[in-house]
Structure formats: structure tokens, C-alpha cells
N, C-alpha and C positions, 0 to 999 in steps of 0.2 A: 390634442384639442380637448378645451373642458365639457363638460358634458353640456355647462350652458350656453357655450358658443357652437355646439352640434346641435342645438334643440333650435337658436337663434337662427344660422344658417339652414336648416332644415325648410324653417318660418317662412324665409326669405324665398329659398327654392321652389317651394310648391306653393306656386299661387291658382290651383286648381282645389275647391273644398271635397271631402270625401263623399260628398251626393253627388259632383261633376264627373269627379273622376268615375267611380262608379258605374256612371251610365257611360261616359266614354268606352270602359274598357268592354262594355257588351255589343261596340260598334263591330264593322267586318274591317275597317281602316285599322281599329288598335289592334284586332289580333291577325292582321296582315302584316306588320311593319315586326322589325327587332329580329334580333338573331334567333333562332329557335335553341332551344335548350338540347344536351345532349342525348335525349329522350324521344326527342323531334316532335313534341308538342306545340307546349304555350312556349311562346317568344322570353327572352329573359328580362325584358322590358315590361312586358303583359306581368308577366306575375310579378313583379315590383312593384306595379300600379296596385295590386291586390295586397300587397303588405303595403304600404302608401295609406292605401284605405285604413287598414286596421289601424296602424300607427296614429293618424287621425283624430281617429274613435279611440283613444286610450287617454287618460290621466298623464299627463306630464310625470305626475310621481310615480305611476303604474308602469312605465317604462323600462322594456328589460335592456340587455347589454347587448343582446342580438338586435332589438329595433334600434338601437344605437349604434350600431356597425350598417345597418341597413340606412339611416339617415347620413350618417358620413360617407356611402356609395350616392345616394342619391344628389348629394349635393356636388358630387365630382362629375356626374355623369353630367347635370344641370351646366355646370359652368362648363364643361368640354365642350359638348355639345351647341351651347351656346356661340361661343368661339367660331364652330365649324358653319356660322350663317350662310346660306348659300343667298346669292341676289338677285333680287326680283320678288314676286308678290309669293309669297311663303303658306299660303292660306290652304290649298290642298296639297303640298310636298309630306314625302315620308320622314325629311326633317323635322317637320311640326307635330307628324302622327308619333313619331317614337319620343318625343320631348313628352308628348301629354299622356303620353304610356308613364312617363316617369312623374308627371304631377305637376309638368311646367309647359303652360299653354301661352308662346311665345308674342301671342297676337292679343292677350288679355291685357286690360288696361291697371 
């Protein structure tokens, strides 16, 4: 994948800005949801949302090749995840909280 269809799809993915997310990830719902890491902290979602942020806030040019591997996780987890819709009204499930851990807030217009 070229770097400008990882930057393109990324775009697409995260339709939450790096102020939403932000304040999301200080809720008790984001850092309730996700797998916890093997450390048994932050969820591995949670701190995605925190690189998410920074990615954000950086220069397209200023972009390392590690936010580049992190944008090509995010946009896999985004479309997976998506996939996995459960039905009915999605508004307080852990579906929606672990989506918007990742920067995609399914119920955003």
C-alpha cells in the first residue's frame, strides 16, 4: 500500500478529530472497553486512540514509518470491526466504545 493511499484511508477511517478523540479517551466507557495489554493496563485500543491523537497533530510530511504502520492497523481494525455490526440501536454497546477508542465513531454523520 502507497504511503498516499495509507494517509487517504487513514482520512477515511477516523472520522473522530484529535480534540474528540481526546476527550473520549479520558471517559470511564474508553478505558473500560478493549483488550488490556499484556502489562494489564491501558486496553490496546485506549492507547491507539493516543497515538491516533498524536498522528493527527503531526504534518503529513512529518510522518514516521511507525505512524505509518499504526495508520495501516487502524484502518484494518476500522473496517473489521465495522463488518462485525451487531443490530439494534449501537449507541451505548462496547462495539461503538472500542470503534471510537480507534477514531471511528460509527453513529457520526
Amino acid at each position: 500500500m502507497a504511503e498516499q493511499d495509507t494517509y487517504a484511508e487513514f482520512k477515511d477511517a477516523v472520522n473522530m478529530t484529535a480534540g474528540e478523540l481526546k476527550k473520549w479517551l479520558e471517559t470511564d466507557e474508553a478505558k473500560d472497553v478493549g483488550q488490556k495489554s499484556s502489562s494489564g493496563g491501558e486496553s490496546v485500543g485506549h492507547d491507539s486512540g493516543r497515538k491516533i491523537v498524536k498522528i493527527l497533530g503531526t504534518k503529513k510530511a512529518d510522518l514516521t514509518e511507525a505512524d505509518e504502520a499504526h495508520m495501516r492497523k487502524v484502518v484494518g481494525y476500522v473496517h473489521r470491526h465495522l463488518a462485525q455490526r451487531p443490530k439494534g440501536d449501537v449507541e451505548d454497546t462496547k462495539w461503538r466504545y472500542s470503534l471510537m477508542n480507534w477514531g471511528h465513531d460509527p453513529l457520526k454523520k
